[in-house]
Backbone bond lengths (Angstrom), bond angles and torsions (degrees), N, CA, C in turn:
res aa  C-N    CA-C-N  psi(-1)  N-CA   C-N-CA  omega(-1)  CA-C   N-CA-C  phi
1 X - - - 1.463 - - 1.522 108.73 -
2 X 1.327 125.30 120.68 1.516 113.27 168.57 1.111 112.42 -79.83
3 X 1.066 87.52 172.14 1.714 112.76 -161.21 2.056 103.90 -97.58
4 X 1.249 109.82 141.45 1.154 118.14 -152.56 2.099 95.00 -96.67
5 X 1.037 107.40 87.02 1.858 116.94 152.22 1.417 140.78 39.91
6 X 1.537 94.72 -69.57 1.242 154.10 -159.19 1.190 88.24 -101.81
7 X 1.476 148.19 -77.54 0.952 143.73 -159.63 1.819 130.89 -43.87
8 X 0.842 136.58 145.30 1.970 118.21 -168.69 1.353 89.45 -129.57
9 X 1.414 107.69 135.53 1.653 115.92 164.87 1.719 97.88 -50.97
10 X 1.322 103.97 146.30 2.307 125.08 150.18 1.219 83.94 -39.94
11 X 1.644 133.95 109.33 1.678 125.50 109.25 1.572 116.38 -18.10
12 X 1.346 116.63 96.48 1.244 123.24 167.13 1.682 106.42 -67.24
13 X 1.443 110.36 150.63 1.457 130.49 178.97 1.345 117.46 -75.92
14 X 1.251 110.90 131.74 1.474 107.99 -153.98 1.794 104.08 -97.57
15 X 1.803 105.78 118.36 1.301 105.07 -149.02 1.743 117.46 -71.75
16 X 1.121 126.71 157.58 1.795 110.50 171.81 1.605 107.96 -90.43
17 X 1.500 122.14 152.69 1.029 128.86 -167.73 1.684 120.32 -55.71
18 X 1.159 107.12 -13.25 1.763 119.40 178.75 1.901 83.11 -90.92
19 X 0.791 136.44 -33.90 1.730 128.60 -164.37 1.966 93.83 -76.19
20 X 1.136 105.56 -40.66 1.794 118.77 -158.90 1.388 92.95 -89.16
21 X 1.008 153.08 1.18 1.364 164.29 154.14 1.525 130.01 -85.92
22 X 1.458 107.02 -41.40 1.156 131.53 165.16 2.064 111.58 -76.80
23 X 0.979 102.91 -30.04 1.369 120.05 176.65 1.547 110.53 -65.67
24 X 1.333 116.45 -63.82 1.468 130.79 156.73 1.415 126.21 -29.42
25 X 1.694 106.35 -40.77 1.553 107.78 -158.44 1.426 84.71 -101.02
26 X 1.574 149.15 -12.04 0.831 150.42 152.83 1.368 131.13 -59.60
27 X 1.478 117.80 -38.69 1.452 137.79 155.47 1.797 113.63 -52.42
28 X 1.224 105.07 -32.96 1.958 100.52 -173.86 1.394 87.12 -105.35
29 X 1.206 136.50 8.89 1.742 114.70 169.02 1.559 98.52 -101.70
30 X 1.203 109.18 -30.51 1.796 117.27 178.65 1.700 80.86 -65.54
31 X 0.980 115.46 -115.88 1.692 113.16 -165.24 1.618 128.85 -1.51
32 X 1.520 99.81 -38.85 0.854 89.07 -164.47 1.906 108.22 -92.08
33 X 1.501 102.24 -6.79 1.641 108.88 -174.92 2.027 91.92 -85.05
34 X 1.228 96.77 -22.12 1.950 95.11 -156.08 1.770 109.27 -78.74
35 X 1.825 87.61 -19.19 2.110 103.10 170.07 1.845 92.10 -64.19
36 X 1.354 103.51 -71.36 1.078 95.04 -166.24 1.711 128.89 -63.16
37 X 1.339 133.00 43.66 1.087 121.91 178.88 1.680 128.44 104.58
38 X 1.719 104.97 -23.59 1.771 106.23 -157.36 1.744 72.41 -90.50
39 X 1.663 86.18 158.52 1.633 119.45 163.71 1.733 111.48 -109.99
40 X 0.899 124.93 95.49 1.707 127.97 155.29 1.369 133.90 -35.76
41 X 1.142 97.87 107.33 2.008 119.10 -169.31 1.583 103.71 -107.99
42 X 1.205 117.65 95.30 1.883 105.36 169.06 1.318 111.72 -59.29
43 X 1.511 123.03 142.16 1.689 118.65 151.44 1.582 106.37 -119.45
44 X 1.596 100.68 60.41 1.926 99.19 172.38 1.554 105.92 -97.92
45 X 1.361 96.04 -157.73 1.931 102.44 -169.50 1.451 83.07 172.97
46 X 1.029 118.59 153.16 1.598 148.99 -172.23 1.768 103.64 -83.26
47 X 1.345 125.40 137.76 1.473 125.15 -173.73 1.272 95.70 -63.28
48 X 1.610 139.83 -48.98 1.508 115.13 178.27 1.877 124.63 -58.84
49 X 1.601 103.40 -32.06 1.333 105.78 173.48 1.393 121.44 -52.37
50 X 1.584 104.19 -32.23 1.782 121.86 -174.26 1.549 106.92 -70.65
51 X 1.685 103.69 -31.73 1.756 92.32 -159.37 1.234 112.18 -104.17
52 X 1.816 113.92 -12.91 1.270 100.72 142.80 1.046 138.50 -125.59
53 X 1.104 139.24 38.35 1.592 147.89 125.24 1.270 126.16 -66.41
54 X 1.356 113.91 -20.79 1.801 129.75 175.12 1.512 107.08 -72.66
55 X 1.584 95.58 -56.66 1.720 105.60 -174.63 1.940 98.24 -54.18
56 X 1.405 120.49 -49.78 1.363 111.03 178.23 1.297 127.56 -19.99
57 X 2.260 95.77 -60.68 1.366 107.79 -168.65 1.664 112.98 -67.95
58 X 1.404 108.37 -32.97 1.749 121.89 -177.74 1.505 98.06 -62.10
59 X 1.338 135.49 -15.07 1.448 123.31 -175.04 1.696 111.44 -67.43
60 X 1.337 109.54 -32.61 1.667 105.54 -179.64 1.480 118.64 -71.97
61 X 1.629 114.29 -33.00 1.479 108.77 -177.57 1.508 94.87 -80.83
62 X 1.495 157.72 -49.04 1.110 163.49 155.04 1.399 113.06 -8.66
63 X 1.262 118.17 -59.38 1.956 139.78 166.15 1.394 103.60 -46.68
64 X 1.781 111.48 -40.10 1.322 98.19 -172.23 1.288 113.84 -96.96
65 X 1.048 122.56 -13.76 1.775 122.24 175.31 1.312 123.89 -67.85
66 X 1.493 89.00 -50.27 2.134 118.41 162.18 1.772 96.75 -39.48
67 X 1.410 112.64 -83.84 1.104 108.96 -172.21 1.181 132.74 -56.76
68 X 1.462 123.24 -13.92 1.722 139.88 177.47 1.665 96.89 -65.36
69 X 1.895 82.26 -57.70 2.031 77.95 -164.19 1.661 101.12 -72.69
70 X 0.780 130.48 -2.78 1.829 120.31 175.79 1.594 95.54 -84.64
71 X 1.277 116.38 -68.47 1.845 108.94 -162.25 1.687 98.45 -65.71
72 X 1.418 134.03 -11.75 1.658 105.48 166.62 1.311 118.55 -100.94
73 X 1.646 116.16 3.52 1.644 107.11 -168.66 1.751 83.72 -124.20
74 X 0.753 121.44 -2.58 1.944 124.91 171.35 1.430 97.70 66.28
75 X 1.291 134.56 35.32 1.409 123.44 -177.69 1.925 100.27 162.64
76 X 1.581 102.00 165.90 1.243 99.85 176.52 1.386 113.18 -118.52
77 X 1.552 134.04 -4.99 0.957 134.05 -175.68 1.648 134.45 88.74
78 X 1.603 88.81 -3.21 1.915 86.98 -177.05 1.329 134.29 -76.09
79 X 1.638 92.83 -22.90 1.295 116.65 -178.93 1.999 101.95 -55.33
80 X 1.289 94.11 -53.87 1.640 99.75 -172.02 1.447 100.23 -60.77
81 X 1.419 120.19 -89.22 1.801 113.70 152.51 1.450 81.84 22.45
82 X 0.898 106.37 -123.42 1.920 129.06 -128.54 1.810 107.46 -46.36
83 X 1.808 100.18 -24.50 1.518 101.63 171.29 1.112 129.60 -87.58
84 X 1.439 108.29 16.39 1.592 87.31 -165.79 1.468 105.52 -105.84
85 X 1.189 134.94 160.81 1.234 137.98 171.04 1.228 161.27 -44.09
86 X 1.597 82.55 -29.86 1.801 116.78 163.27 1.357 93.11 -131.54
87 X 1.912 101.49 100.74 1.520 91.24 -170.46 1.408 114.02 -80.09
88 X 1.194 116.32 151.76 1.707 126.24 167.13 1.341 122.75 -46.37
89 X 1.948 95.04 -46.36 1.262 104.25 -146.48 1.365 113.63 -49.96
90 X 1.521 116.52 -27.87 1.760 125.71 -164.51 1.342 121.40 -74.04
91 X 1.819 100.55 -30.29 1.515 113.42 141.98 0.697 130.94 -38.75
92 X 1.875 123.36 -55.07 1.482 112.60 -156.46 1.612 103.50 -85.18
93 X 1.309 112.85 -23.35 1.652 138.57 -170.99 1.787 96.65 -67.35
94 X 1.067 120.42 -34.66 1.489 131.46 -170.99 1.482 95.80 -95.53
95 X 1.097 146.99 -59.51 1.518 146.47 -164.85 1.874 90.24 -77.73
96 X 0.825 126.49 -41.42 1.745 106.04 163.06 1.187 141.47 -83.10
97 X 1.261 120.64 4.70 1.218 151.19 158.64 1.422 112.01 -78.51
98 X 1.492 118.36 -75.34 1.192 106.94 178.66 1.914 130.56 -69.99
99 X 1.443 110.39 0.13 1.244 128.98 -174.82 1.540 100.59 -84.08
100 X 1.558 110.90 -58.75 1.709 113.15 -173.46 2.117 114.34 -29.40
101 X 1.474 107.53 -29.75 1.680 90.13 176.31 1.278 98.14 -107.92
102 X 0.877 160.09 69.34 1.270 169.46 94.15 1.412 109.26 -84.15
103 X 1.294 135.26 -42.56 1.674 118.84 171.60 1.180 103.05 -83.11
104 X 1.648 146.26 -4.50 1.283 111.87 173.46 1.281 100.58 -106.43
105 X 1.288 129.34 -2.06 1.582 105.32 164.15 1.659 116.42 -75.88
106 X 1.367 106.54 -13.56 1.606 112.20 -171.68 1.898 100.75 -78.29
107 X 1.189 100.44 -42.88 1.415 125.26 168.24 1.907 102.79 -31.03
108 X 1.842 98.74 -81.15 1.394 109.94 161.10 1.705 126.46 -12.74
109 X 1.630 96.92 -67.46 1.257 119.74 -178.10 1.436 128.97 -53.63
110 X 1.525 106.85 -42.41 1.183 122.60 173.96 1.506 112.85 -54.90
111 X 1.462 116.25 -54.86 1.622 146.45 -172.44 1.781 85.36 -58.90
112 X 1.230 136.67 -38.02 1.444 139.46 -146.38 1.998 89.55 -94.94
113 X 1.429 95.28 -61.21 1.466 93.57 -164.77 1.985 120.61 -67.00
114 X 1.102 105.52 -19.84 1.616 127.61 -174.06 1.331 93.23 -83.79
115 X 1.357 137.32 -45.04 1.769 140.97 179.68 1.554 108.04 -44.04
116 X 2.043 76.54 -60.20 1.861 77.88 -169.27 1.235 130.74 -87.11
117 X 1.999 108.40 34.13 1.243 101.27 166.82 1.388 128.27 -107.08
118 X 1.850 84.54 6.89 1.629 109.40 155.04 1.465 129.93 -95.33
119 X 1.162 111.56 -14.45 1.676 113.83 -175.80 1.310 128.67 -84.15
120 X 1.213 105.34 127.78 1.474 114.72 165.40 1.788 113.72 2.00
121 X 1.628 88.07 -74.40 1.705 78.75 -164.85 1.746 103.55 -105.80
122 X 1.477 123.00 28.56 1.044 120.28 -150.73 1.376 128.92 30.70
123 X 1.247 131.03 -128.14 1.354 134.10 -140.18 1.447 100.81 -69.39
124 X 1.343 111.90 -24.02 1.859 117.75 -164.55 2.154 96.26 -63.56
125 X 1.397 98.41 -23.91 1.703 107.51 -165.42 1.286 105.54 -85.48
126 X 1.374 120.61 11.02 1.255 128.10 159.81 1.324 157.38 -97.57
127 X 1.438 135.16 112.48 1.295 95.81 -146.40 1.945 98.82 -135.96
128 X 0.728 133.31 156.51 1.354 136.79 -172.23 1.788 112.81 -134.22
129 X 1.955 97.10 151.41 1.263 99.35 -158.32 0.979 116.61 -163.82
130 X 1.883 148.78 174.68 0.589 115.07 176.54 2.324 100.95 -157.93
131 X 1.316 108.49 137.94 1.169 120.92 -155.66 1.729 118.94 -73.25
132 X 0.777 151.27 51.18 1.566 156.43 -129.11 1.583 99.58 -47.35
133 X 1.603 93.13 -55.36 1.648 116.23 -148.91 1.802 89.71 -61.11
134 X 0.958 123.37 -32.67 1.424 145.47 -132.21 1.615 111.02 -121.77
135 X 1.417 106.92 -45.79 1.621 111.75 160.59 1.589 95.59 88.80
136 X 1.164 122.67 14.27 1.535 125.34 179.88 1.559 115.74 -127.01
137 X 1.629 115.86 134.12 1.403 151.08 -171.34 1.557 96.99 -79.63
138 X 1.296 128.75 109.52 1.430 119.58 161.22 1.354 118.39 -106.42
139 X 1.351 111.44 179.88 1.425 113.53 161.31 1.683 114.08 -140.43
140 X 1.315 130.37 129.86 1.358 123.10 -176.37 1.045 122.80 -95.99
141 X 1.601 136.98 -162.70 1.283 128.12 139.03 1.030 106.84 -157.79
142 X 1.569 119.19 139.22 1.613 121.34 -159.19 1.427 101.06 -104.29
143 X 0.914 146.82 10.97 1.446 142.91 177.91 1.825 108.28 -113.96
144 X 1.586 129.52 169.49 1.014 110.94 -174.51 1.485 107.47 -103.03
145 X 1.450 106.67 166.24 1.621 106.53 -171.96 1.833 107.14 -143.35
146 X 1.972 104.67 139.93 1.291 90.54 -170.19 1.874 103.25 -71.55
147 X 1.214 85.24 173.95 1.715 104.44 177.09 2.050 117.88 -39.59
148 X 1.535 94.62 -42.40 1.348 106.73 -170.98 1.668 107.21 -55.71
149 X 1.452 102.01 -42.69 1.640 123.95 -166.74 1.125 97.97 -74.10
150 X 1.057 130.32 -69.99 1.630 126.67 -172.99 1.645 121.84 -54.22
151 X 1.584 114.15 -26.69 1.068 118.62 168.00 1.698 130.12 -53.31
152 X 2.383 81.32 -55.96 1.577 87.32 -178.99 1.567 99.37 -75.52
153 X 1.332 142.59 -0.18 1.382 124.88 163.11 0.958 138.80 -70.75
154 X 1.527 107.11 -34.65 1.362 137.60 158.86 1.661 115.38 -38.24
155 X 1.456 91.16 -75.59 1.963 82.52 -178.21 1.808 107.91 -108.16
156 X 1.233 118.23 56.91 1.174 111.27 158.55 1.551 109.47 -97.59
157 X 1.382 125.66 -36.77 1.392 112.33 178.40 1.946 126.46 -58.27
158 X 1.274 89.75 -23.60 2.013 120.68 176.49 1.557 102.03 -68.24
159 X 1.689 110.91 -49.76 0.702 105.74 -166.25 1.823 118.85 -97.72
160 X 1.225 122.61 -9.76 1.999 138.97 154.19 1.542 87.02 -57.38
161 X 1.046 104.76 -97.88 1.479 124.42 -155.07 1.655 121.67 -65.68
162 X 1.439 121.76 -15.47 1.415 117.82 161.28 1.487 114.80 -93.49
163 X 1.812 112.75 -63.83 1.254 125.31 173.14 1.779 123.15 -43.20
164 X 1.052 104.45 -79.05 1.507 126.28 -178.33 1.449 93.54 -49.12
165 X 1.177 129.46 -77.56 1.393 121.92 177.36 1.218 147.59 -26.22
166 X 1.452 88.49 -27.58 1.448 111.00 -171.52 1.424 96.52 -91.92
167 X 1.399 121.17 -40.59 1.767 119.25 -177.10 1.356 95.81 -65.62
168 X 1.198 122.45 -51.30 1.457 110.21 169.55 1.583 134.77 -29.41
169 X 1.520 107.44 -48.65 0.927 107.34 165.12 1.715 140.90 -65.96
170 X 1.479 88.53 -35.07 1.439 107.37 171.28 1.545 111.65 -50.01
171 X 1.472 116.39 -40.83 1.649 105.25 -178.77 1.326 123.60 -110.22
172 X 1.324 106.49 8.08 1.392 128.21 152.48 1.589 122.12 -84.23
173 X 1.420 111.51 -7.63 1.669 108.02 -169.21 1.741 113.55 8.75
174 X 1.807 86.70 66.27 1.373 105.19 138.49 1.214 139.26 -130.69
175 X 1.566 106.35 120.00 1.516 114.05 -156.80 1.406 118.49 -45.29
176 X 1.938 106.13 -43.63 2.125 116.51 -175.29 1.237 96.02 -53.64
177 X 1.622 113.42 -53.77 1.719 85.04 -164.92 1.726 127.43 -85.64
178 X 1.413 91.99 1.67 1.367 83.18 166.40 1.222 129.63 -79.82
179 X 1.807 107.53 -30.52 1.184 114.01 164.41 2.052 117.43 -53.01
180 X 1.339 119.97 -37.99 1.302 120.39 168.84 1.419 109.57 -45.04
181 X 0.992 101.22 -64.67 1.656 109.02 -158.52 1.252 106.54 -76.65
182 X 1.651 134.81 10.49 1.422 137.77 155.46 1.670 94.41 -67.74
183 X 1.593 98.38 -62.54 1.837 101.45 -156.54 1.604 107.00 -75.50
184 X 1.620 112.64 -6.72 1.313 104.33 156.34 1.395 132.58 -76.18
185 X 1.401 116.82 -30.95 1.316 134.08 165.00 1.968 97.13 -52.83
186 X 1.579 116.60 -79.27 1.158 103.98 -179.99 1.481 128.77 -41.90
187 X 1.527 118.23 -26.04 1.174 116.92 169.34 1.517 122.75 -68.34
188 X 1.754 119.83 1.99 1.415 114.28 -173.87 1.551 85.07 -111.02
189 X 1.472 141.45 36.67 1.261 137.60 -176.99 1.584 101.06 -71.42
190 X 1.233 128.14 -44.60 1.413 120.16 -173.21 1.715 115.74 -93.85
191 X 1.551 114.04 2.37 1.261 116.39 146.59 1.762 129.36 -67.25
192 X 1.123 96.95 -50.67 1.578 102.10 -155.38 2.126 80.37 -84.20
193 X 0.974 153.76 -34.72 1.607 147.81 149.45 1.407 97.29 -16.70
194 X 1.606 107.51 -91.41 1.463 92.67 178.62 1.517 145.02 -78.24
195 X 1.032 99.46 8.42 1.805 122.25 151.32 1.379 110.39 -56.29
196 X 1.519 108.07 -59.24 1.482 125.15 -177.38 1.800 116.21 -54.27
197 X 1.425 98.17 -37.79 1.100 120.32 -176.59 1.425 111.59 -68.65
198 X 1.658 108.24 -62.19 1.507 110.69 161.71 2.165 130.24 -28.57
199 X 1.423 84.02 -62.46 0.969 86.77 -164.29 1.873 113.92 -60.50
200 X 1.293 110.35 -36.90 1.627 128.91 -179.61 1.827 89.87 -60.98
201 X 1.415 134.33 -25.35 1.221 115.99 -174.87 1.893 94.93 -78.40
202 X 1.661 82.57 144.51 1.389 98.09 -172.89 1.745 106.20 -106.30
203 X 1.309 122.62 111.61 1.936 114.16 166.31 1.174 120.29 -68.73
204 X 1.233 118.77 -38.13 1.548 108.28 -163.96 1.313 115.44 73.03
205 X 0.807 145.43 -40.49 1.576 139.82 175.78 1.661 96.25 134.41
206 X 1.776 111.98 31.26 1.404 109.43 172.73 1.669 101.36 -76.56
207 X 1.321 100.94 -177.18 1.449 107.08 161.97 1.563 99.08 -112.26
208 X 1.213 114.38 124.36 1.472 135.76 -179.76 1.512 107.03 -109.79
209 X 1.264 126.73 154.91 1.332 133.96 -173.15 2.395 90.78 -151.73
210 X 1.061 104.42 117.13 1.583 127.88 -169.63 1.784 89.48 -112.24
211 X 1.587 100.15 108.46 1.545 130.43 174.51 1.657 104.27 -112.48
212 X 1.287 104.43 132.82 1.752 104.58 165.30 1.027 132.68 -71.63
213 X 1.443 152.69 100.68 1.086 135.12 -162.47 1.395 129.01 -50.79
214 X 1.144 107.64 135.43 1.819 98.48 -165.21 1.743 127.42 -69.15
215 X 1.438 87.55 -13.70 1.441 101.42 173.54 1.410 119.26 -155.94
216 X 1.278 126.69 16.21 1.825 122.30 177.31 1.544 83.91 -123.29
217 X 1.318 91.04 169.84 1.781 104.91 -176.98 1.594 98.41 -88.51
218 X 1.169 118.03 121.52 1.417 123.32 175.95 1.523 123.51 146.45
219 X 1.212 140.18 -130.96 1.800 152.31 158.65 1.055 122.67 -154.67
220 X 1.148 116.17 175.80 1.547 116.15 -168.91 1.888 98.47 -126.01
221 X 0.792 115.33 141.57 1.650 107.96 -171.34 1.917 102.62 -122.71
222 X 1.182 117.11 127.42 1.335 116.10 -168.62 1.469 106.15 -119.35
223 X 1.294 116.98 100.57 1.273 115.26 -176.06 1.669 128.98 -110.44
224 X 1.623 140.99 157.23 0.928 98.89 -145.13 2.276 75.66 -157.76
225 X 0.849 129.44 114.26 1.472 141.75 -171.23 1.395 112.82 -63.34
């Protein structure tokens, strides 16, 4: 079939030197698992695929927090909000604003510290970063990790800072942080994807070896019969 003219290769993203390094040390662990026998399975997805197909899955725990804190506090409070005189709202609009980079590096952190209680060399197998083109904070890990670990690494930051938070809020009937812990929940949209993803991968009773991808949002799963 020829190839159509008109058409322009994807401008690939031009990587940062911690990404091109990480890329490398990823390349001699592939080689060196692919001598011995493993076959290479990606489980990535594109950062728009993550944020909205993720946000999808975050809509059910979200429904339920919403609805927790309404049926125990009998109300949500906006109505008052918006009347009062010295309004809140610019407060609460300002304390979530300036909070969002401080919870997603904690976010980061979380994803960093739960890794390395699987890695090889712990904390050294960690590496953190952040995407310009893309507007997104990651966290990697260069060593391999079983399924269990990467999972609970995966949604523990979704689950501190969206979940928990949100019950928090519920018996605190306080509206800011519930509002946080909505957009923290949405902020674990490209966790619980490849969580989702994880879990639908099936082993069989292979031996699998779960690598981070060195640069797409997702892992690489190396499995071997």
């Amino acid at each position: 079939m020829s190839k159509n003219p008109d058409t322009k290769p994807k401008k690939e993203r031009k990587l940062t030197e911690a990404e091109i390094k990480r890329k490398a040390n990823f390349k001699a662990k592939e080689a060196a698992l692919l001598e011995k026998g493993y076959k290479r399975k990606d489980l990535t997805v594109s950062i728009a695929k993550a944020n909205f197909v993720g946000v999808l899955l975050t809509l059910p725990f979200v429904a339920l927090i919403v609805l927790g804190y309404y049926l125990y506090n009998g109300h949500f409070g906006v109505l008052t909000l918006l009347k009062e005189d010295s309004p809140r709202y610019f407060i609460y609009l300002a304390v979530v604003f300036v909070s969002f980079i401080p919870l997603a590096v904690i976010h980061e952190l979380i994803h960093g510290f739960c890794w390395s209680r699987g890695a090889e060399n712990g904390k050294k197998d960690i590496q953190y970063g952040f995407i310009k083109e893309q507007l997104t904070p990651y966290c990697a890990c260069l060593s391999p990790l079983k399924k269990k670990t990467y999972i609970i690494g995966s949604m523990m930051p979704m689950t501190i800072l969206g979940i928990l938070l949100g019950i928090i809020s519920i018996f605190a009937g306080q509206l800011l942080l519930l509002i946080i812990s909505i957009l923290q929940v949405f902020g674990g949209a490209g966790d619980i994807l490849i969580t989702s993803m994880l879990l639908r991968y099936k082993t069989k009773g292979k031996d699998v070896v779960l690598i981070d991808h060195p640069t797409d949002c997702g892992l690489v799963a190396f499995e071997k019969a």
